[in-house]
PDB file with SEQRES, HELIX, SHEET and CRYST1 records, atoms N, CA, C and O in Angstrom:
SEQRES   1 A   43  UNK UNK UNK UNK UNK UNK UNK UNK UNK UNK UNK UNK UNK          
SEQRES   2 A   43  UNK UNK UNK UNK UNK UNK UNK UNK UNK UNK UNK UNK UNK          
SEQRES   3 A   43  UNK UNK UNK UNK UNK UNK UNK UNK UNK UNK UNK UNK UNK          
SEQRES   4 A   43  UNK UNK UNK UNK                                              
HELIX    1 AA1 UNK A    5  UNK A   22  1                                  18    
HELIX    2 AA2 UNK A   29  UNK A   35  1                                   7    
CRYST1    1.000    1.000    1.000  90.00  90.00  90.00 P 1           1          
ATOM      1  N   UNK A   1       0.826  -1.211   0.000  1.00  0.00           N  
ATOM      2  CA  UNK A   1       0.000   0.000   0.000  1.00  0.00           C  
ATOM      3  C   UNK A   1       0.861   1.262   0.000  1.00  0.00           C  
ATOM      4  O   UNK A   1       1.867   1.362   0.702  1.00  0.00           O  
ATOM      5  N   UNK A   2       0.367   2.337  -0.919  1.00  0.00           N  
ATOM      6  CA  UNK A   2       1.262   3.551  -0.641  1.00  0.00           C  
ATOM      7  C   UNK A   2       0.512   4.362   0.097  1.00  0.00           C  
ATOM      8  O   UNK A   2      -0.718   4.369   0.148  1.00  0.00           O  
ATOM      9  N   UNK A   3       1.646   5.404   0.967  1.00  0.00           N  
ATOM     10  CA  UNK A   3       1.649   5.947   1.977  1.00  0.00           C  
ATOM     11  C   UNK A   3       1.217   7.535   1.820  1.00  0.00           C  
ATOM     12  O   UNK A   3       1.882   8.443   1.321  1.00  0.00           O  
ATOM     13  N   UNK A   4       0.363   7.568   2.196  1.00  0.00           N  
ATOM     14  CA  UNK A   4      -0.117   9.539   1.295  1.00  0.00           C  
ATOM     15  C   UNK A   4      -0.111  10.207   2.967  1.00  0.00           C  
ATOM     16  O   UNK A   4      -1.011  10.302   3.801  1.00  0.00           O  
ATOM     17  N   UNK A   5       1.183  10.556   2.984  1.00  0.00           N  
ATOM     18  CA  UNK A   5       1.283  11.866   4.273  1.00  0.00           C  
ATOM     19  C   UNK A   5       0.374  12.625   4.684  1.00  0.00           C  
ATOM     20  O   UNK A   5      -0.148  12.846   5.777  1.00  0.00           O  
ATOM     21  N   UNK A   6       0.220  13.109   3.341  1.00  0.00           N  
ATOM     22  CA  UNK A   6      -1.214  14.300   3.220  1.00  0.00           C  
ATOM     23  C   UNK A   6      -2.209  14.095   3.843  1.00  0.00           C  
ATOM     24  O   UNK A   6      -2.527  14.497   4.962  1.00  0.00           O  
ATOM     25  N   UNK A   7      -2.937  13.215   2.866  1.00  0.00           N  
ATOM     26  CA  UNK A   7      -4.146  12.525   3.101  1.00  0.00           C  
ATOM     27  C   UNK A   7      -4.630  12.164   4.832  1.00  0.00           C  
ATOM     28  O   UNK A   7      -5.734  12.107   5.373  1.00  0.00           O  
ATOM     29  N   UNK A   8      -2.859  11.915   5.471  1.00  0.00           N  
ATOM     30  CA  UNK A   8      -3.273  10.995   6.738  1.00  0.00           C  
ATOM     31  C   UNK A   8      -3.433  12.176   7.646  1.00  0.00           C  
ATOM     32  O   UNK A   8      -4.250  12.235   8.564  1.00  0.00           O  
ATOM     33  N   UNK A   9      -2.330  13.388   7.209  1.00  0.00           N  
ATOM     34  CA  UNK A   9      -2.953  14.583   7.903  1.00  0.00           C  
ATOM     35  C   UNK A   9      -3.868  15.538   7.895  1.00  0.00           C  
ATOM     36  O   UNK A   9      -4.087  16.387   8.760  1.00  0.00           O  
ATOM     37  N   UNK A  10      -4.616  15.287   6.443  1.00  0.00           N  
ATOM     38  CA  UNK A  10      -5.677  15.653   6.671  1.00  0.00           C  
ATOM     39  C   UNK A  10      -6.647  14.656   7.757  1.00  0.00           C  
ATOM     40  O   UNK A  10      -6.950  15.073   8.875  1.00  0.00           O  
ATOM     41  N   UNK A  11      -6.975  13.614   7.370  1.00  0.00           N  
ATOM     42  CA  UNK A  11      -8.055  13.008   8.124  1.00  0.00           C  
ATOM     43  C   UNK A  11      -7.405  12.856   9.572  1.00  0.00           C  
ATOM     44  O   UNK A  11      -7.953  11.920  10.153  1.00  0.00           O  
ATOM     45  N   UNK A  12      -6.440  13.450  10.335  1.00  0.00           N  
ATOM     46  CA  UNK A  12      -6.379  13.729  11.216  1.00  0.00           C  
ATOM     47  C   UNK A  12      -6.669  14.500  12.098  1.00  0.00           C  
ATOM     48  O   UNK A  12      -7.058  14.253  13.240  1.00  0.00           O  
ATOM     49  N   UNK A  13      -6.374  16.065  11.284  1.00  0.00           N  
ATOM     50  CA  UNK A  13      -6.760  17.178  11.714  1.00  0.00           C  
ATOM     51  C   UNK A  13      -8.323  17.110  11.788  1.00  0.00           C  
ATOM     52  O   UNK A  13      -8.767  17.385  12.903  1.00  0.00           O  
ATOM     53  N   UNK A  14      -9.612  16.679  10.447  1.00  0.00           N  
ATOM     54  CA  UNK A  14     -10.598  16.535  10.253  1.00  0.00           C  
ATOM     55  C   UNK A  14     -10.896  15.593  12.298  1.00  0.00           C  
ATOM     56  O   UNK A  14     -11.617  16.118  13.147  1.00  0.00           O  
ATOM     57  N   UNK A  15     -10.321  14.595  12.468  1.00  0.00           N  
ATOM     58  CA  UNK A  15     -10.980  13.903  13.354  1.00  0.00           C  
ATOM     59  C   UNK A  15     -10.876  14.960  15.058  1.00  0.00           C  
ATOM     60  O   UNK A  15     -11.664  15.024  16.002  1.00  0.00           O  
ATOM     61  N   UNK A  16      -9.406  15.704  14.780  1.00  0.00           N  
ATOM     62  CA  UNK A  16      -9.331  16.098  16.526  1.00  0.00           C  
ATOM     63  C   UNK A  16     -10.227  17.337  16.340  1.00  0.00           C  
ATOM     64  O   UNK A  16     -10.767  17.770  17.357  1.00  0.00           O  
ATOM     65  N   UNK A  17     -10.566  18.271  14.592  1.00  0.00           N  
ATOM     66  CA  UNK A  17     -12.259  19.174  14.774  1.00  0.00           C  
ATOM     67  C   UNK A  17     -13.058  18.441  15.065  1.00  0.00           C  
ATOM     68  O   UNK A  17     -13.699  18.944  15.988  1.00  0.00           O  
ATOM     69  N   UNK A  18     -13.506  17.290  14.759  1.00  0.00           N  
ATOM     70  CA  UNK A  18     -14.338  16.664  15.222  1.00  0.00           C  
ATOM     71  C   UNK A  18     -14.635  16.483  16.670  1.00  0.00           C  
ATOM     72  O   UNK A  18     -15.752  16.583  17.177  1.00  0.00           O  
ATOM     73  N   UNK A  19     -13.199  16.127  17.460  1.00  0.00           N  
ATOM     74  CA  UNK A  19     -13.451  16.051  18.821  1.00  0.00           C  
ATOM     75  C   UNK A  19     -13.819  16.960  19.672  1.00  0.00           C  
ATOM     76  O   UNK A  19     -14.620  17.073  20.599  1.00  0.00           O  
ATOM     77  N   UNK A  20     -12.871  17.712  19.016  1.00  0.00           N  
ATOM     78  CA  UNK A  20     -12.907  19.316  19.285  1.00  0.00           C  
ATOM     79  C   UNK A  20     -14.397  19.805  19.655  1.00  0.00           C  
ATOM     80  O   UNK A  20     -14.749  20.119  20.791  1.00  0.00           O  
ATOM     81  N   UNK A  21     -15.424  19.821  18.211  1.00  0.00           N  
ATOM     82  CA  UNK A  21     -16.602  20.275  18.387  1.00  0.00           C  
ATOM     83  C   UNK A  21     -17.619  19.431  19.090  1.00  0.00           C  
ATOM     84  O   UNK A  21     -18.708  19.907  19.412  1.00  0.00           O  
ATOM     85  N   UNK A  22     -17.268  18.109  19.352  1.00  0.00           N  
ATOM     86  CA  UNK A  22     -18.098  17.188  19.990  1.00  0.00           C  
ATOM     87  C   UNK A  22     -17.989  17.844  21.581  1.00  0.00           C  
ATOM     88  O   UNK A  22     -19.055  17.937  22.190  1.00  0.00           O  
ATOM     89  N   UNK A  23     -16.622  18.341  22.328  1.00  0.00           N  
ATOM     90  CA  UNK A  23     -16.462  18.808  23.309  1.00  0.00           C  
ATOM     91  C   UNK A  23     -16.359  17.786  24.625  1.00  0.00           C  
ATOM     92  O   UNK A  23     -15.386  17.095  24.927  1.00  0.00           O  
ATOM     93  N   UNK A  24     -17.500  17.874  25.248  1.00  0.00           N  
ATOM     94  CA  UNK A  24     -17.567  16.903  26.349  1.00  0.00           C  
ATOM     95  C   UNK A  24     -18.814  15.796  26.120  1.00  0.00           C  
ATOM     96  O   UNK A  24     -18.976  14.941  26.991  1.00  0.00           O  
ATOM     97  N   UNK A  25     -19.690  15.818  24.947  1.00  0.00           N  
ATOM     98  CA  UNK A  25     -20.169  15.010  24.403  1.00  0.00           C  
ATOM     99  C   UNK A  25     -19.467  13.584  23.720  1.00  0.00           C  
ATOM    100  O   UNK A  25     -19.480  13.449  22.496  1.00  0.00           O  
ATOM    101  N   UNK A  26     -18.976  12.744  24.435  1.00  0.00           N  
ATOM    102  CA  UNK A  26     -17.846  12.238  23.839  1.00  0.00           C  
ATOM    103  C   UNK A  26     -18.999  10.608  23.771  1.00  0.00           C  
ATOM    104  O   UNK A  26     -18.468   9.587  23.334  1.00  0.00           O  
ATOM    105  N   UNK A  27     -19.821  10.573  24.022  1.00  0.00           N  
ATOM    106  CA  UNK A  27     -20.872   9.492  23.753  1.00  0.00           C  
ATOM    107  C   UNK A  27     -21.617  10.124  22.183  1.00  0.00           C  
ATOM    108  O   UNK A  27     -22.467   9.258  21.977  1.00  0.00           O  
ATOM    109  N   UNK A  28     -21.676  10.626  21.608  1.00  0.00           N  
ATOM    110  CA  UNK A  28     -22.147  11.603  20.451  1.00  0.00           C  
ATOM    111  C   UNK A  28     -21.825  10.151  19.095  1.00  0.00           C  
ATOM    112  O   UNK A  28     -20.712   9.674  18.875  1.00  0.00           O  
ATOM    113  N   UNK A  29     -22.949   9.785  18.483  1.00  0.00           N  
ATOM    114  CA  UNK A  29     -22.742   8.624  17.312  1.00  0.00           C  
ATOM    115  C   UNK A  29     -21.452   8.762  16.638  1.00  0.00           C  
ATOM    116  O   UNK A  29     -20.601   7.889  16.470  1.00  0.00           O  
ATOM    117  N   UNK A  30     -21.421  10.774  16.044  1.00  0.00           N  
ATOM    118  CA  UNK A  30     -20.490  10.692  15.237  1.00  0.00           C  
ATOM    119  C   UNK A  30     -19.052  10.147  15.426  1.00  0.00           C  
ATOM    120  O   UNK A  30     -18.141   9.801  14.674  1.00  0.00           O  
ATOM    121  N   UNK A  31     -19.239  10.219  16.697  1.00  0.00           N  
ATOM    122  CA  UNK A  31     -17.900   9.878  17.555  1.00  0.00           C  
ATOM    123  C   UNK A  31     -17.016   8.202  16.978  1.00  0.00           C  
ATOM    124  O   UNK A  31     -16.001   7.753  16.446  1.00  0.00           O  
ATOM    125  N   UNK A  32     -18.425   7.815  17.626  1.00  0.00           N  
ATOM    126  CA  UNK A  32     -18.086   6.265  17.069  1.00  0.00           C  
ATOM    127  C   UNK A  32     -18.124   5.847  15.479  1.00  0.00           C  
ATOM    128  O   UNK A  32     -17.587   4.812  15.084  1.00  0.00           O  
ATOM    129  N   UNK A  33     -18.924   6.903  14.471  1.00  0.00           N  
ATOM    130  CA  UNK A  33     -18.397   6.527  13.324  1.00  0.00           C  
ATOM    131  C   UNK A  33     -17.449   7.438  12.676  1.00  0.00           C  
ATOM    132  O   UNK A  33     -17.372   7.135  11.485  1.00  0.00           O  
ATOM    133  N   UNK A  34     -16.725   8.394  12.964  1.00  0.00           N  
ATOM    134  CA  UNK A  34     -15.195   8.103  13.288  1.00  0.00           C  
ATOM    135  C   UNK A  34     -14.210   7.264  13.126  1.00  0.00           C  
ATOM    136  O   UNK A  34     -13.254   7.084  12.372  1.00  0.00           O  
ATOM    137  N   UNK A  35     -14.917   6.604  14.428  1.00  0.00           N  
ATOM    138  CA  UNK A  35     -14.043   4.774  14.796  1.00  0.00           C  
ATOM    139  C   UNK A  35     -13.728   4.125  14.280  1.00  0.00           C  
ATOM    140  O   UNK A  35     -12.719   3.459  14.049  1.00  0.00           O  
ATOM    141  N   UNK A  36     -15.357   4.371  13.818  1.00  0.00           N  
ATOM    142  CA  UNK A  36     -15.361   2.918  12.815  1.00  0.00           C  
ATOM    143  C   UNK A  36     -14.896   3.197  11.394  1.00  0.00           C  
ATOM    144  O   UNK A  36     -14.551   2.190  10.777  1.00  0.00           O  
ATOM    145  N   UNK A  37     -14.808   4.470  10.684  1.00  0.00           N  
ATOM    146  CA  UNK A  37     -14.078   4.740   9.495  1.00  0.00           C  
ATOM    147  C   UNK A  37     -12.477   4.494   9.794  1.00  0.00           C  
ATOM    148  O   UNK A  37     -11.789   3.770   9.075  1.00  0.00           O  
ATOM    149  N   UNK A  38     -12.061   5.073  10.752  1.00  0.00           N  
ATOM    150  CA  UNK A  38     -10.633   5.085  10.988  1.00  0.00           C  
ATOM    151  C   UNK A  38     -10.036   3.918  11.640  1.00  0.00           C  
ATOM    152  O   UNK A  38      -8.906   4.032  12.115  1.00  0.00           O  
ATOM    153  N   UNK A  39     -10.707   2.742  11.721  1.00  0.00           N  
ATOM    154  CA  UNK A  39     -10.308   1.590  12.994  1.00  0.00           C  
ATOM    155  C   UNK A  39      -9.592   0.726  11.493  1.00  0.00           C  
ATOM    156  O   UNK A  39      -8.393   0.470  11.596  1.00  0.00           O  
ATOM    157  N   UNK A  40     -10.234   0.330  10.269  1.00  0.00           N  
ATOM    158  CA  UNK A  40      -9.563  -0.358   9.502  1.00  0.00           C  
ATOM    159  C   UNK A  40      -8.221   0.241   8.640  1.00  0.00           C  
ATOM    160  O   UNK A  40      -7.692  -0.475   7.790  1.00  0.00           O  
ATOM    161  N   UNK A  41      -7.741   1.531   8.908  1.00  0.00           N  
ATOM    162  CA  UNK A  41      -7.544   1.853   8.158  1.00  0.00           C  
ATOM    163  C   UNK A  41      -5.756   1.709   8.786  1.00  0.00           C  
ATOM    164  O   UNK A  41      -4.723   1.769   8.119  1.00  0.00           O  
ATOM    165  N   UNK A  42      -5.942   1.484  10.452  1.00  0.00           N  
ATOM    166  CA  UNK A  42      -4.935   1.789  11.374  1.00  0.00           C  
ATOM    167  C   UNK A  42      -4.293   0.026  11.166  1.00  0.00           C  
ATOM    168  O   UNK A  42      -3.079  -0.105  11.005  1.00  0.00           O  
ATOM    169  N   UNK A  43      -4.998  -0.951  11.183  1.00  0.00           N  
ATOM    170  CA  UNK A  43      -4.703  -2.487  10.657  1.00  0.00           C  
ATOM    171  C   UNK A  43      -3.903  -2.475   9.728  1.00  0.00           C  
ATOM    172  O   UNK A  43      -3.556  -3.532   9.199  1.00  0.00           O  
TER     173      UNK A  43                                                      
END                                                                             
């Protein structure tokens, strides 16, 4: 697989706005699909 720097820092930055705006809502769905987009990608 090739390795796109970019790409990984974008969908990084994208996830800690995410956390960011979730705040102390950290039970919030989007949260967990997140997870679940980013859980196969870390395998």
């Amino acid at each position: 697989m090739l390795r796109q720097p970019k790409f990984l820092f974008r969908k990084i930055l994208l996830i800690i706005i995410l956390i960011a705006w979730l705040g102390t809502t950290g039970t919030h769905p989007l949260f967990y699909l997140v997870e679940f987009i980013c859980m196969p990608n870390t395998n």
